[in-house]
C-alpha positions, 0 to 999 in steps of 0.5 A: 511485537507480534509475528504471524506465520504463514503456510498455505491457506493456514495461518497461526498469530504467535507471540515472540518468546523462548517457548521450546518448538520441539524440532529436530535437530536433524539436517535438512531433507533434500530439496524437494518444493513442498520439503523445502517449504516446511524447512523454511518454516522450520527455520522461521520459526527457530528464529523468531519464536524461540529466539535462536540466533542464526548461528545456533540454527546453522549448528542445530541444522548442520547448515552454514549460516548464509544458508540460515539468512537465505531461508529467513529472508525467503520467508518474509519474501514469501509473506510466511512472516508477518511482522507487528508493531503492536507498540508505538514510538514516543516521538512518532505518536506525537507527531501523530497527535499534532498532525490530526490537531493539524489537519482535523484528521480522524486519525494518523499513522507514523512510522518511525524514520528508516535507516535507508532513505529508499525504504521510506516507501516500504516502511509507510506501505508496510504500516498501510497493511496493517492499518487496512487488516486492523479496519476491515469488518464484515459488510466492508467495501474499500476503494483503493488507488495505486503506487509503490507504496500503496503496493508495499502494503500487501506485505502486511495485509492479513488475511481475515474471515470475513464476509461481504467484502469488495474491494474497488480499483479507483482508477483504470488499468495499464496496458503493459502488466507490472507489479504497480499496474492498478488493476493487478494490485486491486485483485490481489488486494482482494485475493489476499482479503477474500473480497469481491473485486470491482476493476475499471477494465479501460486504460488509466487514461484515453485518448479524448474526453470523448472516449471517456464518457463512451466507455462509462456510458455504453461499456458498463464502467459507471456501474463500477464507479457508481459502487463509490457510493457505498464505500466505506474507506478509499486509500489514496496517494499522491505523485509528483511531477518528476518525470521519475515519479510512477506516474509518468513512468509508463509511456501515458504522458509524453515528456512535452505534456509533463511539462505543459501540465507543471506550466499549468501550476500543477505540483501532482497527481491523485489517481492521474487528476493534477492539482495545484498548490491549493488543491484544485485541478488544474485546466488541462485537457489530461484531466478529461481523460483519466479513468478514475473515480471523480474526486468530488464523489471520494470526498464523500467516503467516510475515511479517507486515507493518504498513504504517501511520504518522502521529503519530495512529496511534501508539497504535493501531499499538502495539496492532495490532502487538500483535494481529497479533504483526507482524514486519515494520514499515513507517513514517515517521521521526517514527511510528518516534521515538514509536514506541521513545519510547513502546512 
């Protein structure tokens, strides 16, 4: 295991033992920003490399232990720890292995099982992150989607000294700002990667087919979607049809199209395209009026990642594997169980 901490624009990988940092034991300075910055580093540091327990820090610091916790928790909150997992579980890599014989994927990713059922997103996300800092070269472009998972990502994604990078939102934004909002996530995406980035600046979904094919031809979108082609890697994920799924979430569908869409046979959505059980869009009028990369020009990109888990997720994710023709899998233990149990 590794940690990477973090301060401004400087970054140092350090690995985890009982190495003597050398820091005064001196109470804590008054609280100014900057002051309370570095003592949250101190802290960090205290904790994690030299292996100090939180109630040794508190006595070191002349601080009460919640104040300890607070501090270390802020830390990871403010993305000044980065935590790797640079070992594997025994149980997980198999299952990785009999998912790429499975789904003739080029390669797969499974983190172990969270204790809390609701971190299931938080734990893919966070793997996601890492996988996507680990592929990252010079000369790179990236196209990715949107979600809470994929947004957990940015948790771990590590800044590198790279050049030439772009990175491309694949699907069009949403009017009311939000912390899953597309196009939000693609820059700061980019920001954290020092990449160029492309946004489809038109709402994830129009009003008419016809309006669709106005903004891509007169407004300059379809130089934006037409960047599809030289990509080297598009990370993906797939929604429900609950009305609680993210997709449904912000005021695009009415209650009535969600359900004429599930009488239609569709079982999710990839960037707003709802598929059916086999992996085909379904007739609907929705279909023709998503901004977003086509489907058919994303199987093209070399890989091609689905970032998804949860056990209700499981028959859209067969099916949206299906569409996309992914070959790069990124899930839970138990997604990856029912996953071989069922495909």
């Amino acid at each position: 295991m590794s940690l990477r901490m973090v301060q401004g624009d400087r970054s140092e990988d350090i690995t985890l033992d009982k190495a003597k940092t050398g820091f005064s034991a001196a109470p804590l300075p008054e609280r100014t920003a900057g002051r309370v910055a570095r003592n949250r580093m101190r802290i960090a540091w205290m904790y994690y490399v030299e292996g100090l327990t939180q109630n040794e820090i508190a006595d070191r610091l002349g601080i009460g232990r919640v104040t300890v916790v607070r501090n270390i928790n802020e830390a990871l909150k403010q993305r000044e720890v980065k935590i790797w997992i640079t070992g594997g579980v025994a149980e997980c890599l198999d299952l990785e292995a009999r998912l790429k014989l499975r789904f003739n994927l080029v390669d797969a990713v499974v983190v172990p099982e969270p204790a809390e059922p609701a971190h299931v997103n938080k734990a893919i996300g966070f793997a996601a992150g890492m996988y996507v800092t680990d592929q990252l070269t010079d000369d790179f472009c990236l196209g990715v989607g949107w979600g809470a998972t994929l947004y957990e990502s940015l948790q771990t994604l590590s800044p590198k000294e790279l050049n030439n990078v772009e990175v491309v939102s694949l699907l069009g934004g949403i009017v009311q700002a939000r912390r899953f909002n597309p196009a939000e996530f693609a820059w700061q995406f980019a920001n954290t990667v020092g990449a160029d980035c492309y946004l489809l600046t038109a709402p994830a979904v129009v009003d008419s087919a016809d309006t669709r094919r106005a903004l891509i031809e007169r407004c300059g979108l379809d130089s934006v979607l037409n960047r599809v082609e030289k990509m080297h890697m598009a990370l993906m994920s797939v929604g429900t049809m609950s009305a609680m799924s993210t997709s449904f979430r912000f005021g695009f569908f009415s209650e009535e199209e969600r359900q004429s869409l599930i009488a239609a046979n569709a079982v999710g959505d990839l960037l707003y395209n709802f598929f059916d059980a086999d992996g085909r869009i379904v007739d609907h009028p929705i279909n023709g009026r998503v901004m977003s990369t086509p489907v058919e020009r994303l199987r093209k990109v070399p890989r091609r990642v689905m970032i998804s888990g949860g056990l209700d997720k499981v028959p859209a994710l067969i099916a949206g594997m299906k569409l996309a023709a992914t070959n790069v899998l990124i899930t839970n233990e138990e997604t990856a169980k029912a996953l071989l149990g069922t495909a």
